[in-house]
TIBAVEX-669950 format. One record per residue: residue in one letter; chain; x, y, z of N, C-alpha, C in turn. Coordinates in Angstrom, 3 decimals. Layout:
BEGIN
<node rest="A" kette="A" n_u="X" n_v="Y" n_w="Z" ca_u="X" ca_v="Y" ca_w="Z" c_u="X" c_v="Y" c_w="Z"/>
...
***
This chain:
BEGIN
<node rest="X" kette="A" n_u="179.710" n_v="18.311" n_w="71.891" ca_u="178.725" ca_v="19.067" ca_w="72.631" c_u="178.343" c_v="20.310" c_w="71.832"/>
<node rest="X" kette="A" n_u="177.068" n_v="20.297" n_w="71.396" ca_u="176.715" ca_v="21.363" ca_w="70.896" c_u="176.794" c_v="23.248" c_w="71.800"/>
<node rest="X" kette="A" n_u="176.958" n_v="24.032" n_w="71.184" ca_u="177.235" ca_v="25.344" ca_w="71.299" c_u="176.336" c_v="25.861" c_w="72.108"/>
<node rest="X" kette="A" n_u="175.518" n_v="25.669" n_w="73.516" ca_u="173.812" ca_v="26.442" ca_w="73.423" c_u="173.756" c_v="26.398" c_w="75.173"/>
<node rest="X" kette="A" n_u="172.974" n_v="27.442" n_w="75.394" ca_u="172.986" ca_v="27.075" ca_w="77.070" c_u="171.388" c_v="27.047" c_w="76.963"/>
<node rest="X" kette="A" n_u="170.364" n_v="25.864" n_w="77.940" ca_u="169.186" ca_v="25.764" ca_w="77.967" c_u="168.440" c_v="26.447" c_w="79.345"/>
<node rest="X" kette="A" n_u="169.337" n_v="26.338" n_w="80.381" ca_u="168.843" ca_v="26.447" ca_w="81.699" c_u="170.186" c_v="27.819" c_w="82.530"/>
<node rest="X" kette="A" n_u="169.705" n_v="28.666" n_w="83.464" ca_u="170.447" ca_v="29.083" ca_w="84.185" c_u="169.794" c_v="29.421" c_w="85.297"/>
<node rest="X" kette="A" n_u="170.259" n_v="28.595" n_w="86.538" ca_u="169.676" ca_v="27.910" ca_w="87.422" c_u="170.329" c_v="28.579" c_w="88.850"/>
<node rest="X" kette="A" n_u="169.417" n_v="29.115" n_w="89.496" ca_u="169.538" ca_v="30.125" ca_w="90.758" c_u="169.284" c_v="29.359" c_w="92.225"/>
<node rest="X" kette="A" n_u="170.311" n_v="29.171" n_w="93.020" ca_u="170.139" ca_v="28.608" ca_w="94.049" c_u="169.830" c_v="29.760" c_w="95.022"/>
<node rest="X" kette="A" n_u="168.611" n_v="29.835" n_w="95.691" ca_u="168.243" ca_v="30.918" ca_w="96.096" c_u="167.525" c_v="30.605" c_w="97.900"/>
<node rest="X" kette="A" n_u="168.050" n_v="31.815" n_w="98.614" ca_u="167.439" ca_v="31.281" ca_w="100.229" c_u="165.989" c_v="31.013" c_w="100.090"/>
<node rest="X" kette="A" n_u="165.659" n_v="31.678" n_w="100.351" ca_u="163.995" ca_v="31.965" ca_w="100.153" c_u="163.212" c_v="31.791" c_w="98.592"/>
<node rest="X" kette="A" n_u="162.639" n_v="30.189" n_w="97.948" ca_u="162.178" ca_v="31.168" ca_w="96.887" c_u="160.958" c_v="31.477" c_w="96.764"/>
<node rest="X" kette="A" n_u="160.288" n_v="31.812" n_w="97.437" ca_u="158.928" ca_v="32.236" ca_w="97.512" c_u="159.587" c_v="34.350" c_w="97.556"/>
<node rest="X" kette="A" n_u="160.549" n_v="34.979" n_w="98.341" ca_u="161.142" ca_v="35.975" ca_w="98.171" c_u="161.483" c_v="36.176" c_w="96.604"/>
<node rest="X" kette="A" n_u="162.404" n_v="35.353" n_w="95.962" ca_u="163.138" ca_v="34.980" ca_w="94.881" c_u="162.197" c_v="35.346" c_w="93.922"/>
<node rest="X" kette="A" n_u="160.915" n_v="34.351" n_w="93.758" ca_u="159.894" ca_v="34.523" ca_w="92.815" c_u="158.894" c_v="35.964" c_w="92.892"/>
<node rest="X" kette="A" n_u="159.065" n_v="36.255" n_w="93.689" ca_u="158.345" ca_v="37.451" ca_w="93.900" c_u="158.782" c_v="38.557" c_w="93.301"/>
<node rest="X" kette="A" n_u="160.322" n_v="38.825" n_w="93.672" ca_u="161.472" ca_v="39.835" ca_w="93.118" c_u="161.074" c_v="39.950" c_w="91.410"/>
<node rest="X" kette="A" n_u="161.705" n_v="38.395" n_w="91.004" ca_u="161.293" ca_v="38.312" ca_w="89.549" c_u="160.197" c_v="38.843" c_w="88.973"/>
<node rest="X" kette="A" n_u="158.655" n_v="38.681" n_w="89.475" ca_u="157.694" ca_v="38.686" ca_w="89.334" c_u="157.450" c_v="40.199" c_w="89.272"/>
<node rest="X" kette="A" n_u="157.246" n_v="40.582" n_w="90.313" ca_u="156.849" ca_v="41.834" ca_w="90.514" c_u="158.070" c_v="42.910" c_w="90.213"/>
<node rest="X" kette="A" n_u="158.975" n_v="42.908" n_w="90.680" ca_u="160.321" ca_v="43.882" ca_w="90.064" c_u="160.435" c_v="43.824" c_w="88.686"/>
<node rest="X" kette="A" n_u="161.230" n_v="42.826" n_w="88.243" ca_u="160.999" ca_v="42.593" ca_w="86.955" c_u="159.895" c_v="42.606" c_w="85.478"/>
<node rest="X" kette="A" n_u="159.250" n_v="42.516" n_w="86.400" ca_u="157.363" ca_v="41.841" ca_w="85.640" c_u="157.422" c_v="40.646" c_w="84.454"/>
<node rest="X" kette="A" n_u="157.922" n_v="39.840" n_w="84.968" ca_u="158.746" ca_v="38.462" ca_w="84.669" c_u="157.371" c_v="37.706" c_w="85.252"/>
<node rest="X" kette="A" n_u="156.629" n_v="36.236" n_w="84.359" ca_u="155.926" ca_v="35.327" ca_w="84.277" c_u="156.775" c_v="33.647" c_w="84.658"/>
<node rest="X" kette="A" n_u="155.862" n_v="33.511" n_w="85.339" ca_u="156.822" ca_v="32.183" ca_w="85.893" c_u="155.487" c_v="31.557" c_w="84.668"/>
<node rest="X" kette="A" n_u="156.694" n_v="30.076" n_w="84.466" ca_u="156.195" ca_v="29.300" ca_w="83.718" c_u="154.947" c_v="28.501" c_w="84.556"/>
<node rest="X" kette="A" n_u="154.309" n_v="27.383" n_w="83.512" ca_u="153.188" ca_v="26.519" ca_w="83.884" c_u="153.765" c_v="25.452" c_w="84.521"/>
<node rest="X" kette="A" n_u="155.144" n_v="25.192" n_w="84.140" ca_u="155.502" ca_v="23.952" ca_w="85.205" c_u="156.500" c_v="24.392" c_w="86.798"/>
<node rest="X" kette="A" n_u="156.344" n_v="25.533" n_w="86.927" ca_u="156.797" ca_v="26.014" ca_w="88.010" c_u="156.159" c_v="25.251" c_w="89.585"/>
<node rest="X" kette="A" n_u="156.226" n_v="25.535" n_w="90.130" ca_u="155.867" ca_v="24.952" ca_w="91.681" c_u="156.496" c_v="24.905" c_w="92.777"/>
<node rest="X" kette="A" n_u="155.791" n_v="24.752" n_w="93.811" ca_u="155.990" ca_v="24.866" ca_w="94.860" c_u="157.441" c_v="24.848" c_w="95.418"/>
<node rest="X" kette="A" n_u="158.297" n_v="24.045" n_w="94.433" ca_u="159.804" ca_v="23.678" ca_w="94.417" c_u="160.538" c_v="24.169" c_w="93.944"/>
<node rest="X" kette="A" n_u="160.334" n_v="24.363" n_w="92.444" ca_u="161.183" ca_v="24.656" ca_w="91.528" c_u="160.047" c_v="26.163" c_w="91.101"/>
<node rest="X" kette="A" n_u="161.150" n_v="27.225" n_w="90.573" ca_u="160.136" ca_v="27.752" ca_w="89.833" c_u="160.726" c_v="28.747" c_w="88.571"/>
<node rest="X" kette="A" n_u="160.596" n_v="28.476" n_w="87.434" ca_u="160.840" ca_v="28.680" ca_w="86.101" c_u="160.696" c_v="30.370" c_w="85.226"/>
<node rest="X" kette="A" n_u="161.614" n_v="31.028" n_w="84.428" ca_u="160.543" ca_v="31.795" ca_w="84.288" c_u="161.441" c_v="32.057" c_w="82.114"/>
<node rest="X" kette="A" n_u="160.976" n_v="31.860" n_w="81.312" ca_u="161.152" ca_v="31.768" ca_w="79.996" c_u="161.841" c_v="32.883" c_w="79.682"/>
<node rest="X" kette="A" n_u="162.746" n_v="32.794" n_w="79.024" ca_u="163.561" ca_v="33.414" ca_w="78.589" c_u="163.496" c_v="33.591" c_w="77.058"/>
<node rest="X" kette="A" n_u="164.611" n_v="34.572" n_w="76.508" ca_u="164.548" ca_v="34.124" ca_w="75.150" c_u="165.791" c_v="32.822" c_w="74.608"/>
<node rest="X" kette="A" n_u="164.937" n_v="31.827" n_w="74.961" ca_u="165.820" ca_v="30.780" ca_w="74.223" c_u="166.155" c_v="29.652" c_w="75.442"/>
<node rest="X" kette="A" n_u="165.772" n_v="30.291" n_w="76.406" ca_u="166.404" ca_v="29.355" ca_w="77.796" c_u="165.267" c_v="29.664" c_w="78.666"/>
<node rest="X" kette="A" n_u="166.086" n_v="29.294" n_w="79.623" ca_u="165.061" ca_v="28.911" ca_w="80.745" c_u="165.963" c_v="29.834" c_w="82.440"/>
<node rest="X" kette="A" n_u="165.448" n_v="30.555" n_w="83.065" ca_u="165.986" ca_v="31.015" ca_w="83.919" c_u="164.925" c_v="30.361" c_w="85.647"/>
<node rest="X" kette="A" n_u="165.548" n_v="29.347" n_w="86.261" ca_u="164.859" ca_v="28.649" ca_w="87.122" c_u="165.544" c_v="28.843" c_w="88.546"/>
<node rest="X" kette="A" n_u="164.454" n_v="29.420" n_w="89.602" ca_u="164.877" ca_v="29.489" ca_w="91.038" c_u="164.698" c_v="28.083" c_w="91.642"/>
<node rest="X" kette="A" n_u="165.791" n_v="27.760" n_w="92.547" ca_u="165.366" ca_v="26.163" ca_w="93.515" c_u="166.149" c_v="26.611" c_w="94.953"/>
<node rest="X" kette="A" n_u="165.654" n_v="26.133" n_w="95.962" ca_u="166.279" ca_v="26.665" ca_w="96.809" c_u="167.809" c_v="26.563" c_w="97.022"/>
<node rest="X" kette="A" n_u="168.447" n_v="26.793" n_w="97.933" ca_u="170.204" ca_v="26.945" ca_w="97.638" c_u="170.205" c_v="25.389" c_w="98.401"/>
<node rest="X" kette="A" n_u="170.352" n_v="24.843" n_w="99.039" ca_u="170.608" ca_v="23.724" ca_w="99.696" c_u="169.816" c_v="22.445" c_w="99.144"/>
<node rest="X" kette="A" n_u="168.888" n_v="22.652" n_w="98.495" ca_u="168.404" ca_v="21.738" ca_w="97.744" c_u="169.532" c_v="21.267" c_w="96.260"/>
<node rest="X" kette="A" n_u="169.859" n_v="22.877" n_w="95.991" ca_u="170.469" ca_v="22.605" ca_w="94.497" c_u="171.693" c_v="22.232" c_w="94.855"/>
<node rest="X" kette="A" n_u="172.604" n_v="22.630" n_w="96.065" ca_u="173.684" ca_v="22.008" ca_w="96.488" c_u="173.829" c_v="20.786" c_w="96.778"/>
<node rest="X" kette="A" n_u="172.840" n_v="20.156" n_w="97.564" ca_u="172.637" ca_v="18.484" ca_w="97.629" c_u="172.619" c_v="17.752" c_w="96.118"/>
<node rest="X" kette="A" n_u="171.760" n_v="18.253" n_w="95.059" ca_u="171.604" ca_v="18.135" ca_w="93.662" c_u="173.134" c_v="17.415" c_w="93.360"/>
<node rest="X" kette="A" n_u="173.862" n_v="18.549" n_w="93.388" ca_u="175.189" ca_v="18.802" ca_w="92.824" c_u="175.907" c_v="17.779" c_w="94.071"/>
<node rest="X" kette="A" n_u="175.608" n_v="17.542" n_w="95.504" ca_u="176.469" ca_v="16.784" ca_w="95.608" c_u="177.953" c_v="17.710" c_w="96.597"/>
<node rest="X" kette="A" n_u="177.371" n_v="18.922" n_w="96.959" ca_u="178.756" ca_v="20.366" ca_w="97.112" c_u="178.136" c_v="21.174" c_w="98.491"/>
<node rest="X" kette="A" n_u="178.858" n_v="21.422" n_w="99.457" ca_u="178.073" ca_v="22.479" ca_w="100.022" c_u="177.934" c_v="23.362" c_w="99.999"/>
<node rest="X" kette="A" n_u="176.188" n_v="23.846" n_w="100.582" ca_u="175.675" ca_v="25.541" ca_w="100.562" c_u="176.222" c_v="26.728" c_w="100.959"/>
<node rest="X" kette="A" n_u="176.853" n_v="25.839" n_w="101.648" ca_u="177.698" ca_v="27.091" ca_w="102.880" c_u="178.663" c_v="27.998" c_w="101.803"/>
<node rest="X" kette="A" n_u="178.816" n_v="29.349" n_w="101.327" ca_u="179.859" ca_v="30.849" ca_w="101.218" c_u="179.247" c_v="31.604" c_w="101.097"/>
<node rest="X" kette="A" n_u="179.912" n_v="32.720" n_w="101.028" ca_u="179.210" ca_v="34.274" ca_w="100.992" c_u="180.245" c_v="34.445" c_w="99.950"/>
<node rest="X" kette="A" n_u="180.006" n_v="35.976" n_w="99.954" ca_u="180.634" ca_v="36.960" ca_w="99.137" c_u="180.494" c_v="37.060" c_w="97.369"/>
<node rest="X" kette="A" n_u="181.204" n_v="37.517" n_w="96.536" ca_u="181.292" ca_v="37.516" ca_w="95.196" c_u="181.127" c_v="35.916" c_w="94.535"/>
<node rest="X" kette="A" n_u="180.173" n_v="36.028" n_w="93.741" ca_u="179.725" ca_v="34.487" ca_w="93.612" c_u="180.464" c_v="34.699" c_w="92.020"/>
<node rest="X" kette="A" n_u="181.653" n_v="35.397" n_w="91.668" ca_u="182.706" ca_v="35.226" ca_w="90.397" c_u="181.495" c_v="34.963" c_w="88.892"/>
<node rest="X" kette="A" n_u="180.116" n_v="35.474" n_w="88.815" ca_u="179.348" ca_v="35.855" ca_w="87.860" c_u="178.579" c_v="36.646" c_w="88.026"/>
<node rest="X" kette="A" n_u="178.066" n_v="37.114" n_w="86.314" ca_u="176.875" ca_v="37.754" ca_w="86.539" c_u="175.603" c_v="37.395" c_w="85.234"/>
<node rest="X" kette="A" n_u="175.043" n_v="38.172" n_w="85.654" ca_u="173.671" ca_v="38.043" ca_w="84.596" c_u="173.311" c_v="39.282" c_w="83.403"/>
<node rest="X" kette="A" n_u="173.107" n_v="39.117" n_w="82.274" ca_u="173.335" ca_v="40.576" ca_w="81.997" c_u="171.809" c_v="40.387" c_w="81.164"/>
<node rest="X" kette="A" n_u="170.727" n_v="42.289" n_w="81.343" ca_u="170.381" ca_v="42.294" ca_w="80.561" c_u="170.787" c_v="43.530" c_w="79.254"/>
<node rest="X" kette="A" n_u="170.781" n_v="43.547" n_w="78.093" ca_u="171.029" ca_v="44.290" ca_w="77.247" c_u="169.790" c_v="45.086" c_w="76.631"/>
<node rest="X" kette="A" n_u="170.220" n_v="46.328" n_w="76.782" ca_u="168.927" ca_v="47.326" ca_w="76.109" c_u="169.619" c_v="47.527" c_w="74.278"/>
<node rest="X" kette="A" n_u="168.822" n_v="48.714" n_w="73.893" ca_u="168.944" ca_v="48.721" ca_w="72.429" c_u="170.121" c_v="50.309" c_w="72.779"/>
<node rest="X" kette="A" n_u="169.653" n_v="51.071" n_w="73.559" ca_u="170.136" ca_v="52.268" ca_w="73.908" c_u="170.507" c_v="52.441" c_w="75.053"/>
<node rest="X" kette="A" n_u="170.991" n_v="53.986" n_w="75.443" ca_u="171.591" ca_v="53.622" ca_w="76.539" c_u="170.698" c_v="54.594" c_w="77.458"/>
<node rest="X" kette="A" n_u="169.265" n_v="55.564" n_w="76.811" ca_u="168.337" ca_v="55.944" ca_w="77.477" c_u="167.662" c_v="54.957" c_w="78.097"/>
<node rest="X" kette="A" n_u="167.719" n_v="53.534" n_w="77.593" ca_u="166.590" ca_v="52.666" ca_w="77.981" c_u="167.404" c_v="51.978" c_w="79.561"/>
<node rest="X" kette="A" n_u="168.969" n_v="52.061" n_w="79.495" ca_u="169.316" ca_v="51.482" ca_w="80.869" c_u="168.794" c_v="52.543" c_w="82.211"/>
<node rest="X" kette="A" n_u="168.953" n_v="53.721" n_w="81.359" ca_u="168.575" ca_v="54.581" ca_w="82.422" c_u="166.899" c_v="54.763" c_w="83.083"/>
<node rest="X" kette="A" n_u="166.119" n_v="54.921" n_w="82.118" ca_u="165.219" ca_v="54.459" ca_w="82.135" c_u="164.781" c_v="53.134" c_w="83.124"/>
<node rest="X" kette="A" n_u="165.456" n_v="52.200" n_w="82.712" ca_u="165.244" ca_v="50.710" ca_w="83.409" c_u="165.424" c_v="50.859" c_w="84.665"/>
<node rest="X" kette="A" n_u="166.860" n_v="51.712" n_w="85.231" ca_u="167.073" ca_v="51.279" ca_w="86.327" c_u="166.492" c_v="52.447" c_w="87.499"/>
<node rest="X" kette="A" n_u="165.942" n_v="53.429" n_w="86.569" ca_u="165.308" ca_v="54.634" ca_w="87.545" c_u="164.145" c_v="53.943" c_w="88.078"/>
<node rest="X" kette="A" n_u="162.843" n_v="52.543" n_w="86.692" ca_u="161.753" ca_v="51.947" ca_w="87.445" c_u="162.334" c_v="51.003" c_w="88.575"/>
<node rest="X" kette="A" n_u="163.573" n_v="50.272" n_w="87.922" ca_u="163.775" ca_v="49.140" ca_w="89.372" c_u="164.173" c_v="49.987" c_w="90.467"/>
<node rest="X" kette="A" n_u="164.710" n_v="51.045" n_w="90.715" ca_u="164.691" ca_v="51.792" ca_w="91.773" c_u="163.519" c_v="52.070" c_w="92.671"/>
<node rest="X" kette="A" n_u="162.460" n_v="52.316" n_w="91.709" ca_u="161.314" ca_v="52.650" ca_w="92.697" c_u="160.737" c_v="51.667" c_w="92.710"/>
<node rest="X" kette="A" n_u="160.927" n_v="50.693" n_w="92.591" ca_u="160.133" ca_v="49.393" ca_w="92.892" c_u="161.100" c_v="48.588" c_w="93.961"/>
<node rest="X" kette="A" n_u="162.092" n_v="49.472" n_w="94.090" ca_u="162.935" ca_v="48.938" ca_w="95.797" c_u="164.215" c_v="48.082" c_w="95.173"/>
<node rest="X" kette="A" n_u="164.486" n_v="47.822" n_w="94.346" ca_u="165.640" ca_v="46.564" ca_w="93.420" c_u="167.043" c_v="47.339" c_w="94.400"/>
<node rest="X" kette="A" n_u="167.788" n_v="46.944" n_w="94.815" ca_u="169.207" ca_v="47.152" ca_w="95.334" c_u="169.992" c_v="47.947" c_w="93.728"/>
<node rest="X" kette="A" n_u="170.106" n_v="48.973" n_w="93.835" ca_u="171.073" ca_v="49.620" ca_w="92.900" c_u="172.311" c_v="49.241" c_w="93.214"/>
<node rest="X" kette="A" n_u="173.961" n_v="48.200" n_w="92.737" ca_u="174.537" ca_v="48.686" ca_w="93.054" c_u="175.820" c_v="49.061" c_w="92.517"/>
<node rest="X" kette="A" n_u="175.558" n_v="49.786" n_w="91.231" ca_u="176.485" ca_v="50.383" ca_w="89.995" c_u="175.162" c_v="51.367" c_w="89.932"/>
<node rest="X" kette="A" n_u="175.582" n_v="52.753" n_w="89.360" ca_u="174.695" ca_v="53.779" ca_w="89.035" c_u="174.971" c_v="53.429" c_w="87.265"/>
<node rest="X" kette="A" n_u="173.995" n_v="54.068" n_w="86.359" ca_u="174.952" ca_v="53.451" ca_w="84.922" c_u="175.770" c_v="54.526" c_w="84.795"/>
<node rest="X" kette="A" n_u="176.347" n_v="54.496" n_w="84.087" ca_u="177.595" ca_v="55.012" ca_w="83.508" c_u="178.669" c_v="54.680" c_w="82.578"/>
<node rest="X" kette="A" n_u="179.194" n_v="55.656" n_w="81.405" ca_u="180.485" ca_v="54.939" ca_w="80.579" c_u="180.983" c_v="54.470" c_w="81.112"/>
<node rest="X" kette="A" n_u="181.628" n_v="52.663" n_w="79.991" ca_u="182.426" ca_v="52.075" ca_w="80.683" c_u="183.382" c_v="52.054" c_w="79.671"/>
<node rest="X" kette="A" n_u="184.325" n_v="51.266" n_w="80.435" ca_u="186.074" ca_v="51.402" ca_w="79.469" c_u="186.412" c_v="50.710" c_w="78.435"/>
<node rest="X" kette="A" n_u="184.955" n_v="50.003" n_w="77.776" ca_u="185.251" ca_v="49.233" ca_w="76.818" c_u="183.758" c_v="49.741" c_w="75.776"/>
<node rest="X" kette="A" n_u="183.737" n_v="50.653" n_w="76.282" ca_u="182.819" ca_v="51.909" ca_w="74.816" c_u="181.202" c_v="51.655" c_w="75.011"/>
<node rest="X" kette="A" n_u="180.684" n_v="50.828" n_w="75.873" ca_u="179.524" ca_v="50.915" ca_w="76.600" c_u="178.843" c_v="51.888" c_w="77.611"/>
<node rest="X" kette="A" n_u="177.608" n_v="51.430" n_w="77.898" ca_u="177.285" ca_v="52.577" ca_w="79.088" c_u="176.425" c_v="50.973" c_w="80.196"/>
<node rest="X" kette="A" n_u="177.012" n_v="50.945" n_w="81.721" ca_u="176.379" ca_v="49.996" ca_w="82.098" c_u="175.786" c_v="50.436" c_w="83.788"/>
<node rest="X" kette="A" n_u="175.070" n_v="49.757" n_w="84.280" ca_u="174.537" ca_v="49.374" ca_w="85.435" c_u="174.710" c_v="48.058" c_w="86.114"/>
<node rest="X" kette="A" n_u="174.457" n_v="48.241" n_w="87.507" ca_u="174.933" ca_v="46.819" ca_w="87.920" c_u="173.316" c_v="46.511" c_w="88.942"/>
<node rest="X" kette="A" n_u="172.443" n_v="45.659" n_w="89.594" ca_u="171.641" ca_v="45.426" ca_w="90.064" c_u="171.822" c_v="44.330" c_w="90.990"/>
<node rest="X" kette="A" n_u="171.413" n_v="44.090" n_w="91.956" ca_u="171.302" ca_v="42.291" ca_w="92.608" c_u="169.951" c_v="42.147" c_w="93.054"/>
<node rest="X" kette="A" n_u="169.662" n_v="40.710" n_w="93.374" ca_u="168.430" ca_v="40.712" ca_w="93.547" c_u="168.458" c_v="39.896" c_w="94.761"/>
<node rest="X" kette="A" n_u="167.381" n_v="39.187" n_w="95.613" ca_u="167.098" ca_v="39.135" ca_w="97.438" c_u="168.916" c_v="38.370" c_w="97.459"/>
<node rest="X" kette="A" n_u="169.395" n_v="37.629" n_w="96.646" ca_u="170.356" ca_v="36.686" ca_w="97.048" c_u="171.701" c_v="37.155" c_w="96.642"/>
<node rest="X" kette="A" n_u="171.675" n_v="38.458" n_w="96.270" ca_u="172.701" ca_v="39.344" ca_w="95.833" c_u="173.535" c_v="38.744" c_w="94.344"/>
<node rest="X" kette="A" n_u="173.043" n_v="38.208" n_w="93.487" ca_u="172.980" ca_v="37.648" ca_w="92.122" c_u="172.937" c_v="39.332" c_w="91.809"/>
<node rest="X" kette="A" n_u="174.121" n_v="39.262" n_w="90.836" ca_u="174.110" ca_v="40.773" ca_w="89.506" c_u="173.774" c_v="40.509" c_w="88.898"/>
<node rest="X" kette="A" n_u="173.251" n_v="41.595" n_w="88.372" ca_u="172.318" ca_v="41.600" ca_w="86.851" c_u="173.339" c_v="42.838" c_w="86.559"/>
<node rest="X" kette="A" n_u="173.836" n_v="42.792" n_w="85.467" ca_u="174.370" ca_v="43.757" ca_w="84.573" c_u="173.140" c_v="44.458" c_w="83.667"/>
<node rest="X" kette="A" n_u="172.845" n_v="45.976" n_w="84.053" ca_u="171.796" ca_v="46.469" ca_w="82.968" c_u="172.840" c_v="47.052" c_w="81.640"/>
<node rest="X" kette="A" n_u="173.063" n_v="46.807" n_w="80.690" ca_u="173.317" ca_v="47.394" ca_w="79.913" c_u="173.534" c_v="47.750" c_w="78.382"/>
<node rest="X" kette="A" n_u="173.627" n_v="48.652" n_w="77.707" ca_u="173.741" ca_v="49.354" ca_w="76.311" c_u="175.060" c_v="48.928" c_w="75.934"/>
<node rest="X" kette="A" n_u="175.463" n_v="47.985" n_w="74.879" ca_u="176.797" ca_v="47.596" ca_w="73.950" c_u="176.522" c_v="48.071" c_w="72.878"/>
<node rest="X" kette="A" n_u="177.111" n_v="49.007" n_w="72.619" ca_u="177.136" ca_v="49.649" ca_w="70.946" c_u="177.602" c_v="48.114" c_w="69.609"/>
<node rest="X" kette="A" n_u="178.439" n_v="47.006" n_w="70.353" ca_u="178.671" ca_v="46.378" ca_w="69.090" c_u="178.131" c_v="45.098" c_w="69.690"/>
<node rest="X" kette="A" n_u="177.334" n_v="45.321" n_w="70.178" ca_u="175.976" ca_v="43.890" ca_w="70.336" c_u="174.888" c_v="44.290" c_w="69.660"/>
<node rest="X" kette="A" n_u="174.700" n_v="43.792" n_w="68.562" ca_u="172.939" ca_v="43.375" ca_w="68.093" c_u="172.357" c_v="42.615" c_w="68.678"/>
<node rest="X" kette="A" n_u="170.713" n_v="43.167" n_w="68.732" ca_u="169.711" ca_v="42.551" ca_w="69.069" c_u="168.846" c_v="42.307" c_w="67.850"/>
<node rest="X" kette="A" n_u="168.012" n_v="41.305" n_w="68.060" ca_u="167.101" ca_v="41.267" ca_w="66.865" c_u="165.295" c_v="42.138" c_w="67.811"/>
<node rest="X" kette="A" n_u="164.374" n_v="41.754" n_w="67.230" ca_u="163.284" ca_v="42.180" ca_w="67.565" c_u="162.459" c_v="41.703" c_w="69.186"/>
<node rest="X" kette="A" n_u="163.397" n_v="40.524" n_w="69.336" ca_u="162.590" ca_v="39.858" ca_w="70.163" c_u="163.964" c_v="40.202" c_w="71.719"/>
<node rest="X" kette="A" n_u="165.167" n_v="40.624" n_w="71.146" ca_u="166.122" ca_v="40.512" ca_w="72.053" c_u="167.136" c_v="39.972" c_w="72.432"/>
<node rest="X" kette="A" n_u="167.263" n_v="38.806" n_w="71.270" ca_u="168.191" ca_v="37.539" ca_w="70.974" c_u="169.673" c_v="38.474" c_w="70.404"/>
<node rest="X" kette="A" n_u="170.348" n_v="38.364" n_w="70.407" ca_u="171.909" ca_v="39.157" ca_w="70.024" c_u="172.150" c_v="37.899" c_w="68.936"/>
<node rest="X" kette="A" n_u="172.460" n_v="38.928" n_w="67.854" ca_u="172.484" ca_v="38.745" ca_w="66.302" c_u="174.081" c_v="38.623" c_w="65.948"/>
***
């Protein structure tokens, strides 16, 4: 099995909510094969796709039914650590659930934490020994 992840795939209540968040919070482009069902939005290198939660659970075969800490997260990485701050002062006023302020962390970073309608984290943050290249890909 080759080394590579293509898809990371969001089982989400609402995704007409879901796509919106992305869309407008983010300012994230859903793809051309998105729809009414499924809906896609390009990444660098992958593919980040909302489907509803009980649809993707039937998929899989598992049920929809838990709450709480879903044991992942999502991370995005800035170049600096003005730019997390920055980032998370606009998703603030655009309503995004803050729920880490950023701040040093214990492994020589500076981070933020975010969720979005389905309480999915997004990690905002600055790694001093992560490269990025131009486009955002980690080198």
């Amino acid at each position: 099995m080759e080394q590579r992840l293509t898809i990371i795939g969001l089982g989400v209540k609402n995704l007409k909510v879901s796509s919106e968040f992305y869309e407008e919070k983010f300012g994230w482009k859903k793809t051309e094969s998105s729809n009414e069902s499924i809906v896609f939005f390009q990444l660098n290198g992958m593919l980040l796709s909302l489907y509803p939660i009980d649809k993707l659970a039937e998929d899989a075969g598992v049920s929809s039914e838990g709450e709480g800490f879903k044991a992942f997260s999502l991370a995005y990485n800035t170049r600096t650590k003005e730019e997390v701050d920055t980032l998370i002062e606009t998703l603030k006023a655009r309503g995004v659930k803050i729920v880490k302020q950023p701040e040093e962390v214990f492994w020589g970073g500076y981070s933020s934490y975010i969720a979005d309608p389905d309480e999915n984290l997004w990690e905002i943050a600055f790694n001093p020994y992560l490269k990025l290249d131009e486009k955002g890909n980690v080198v």
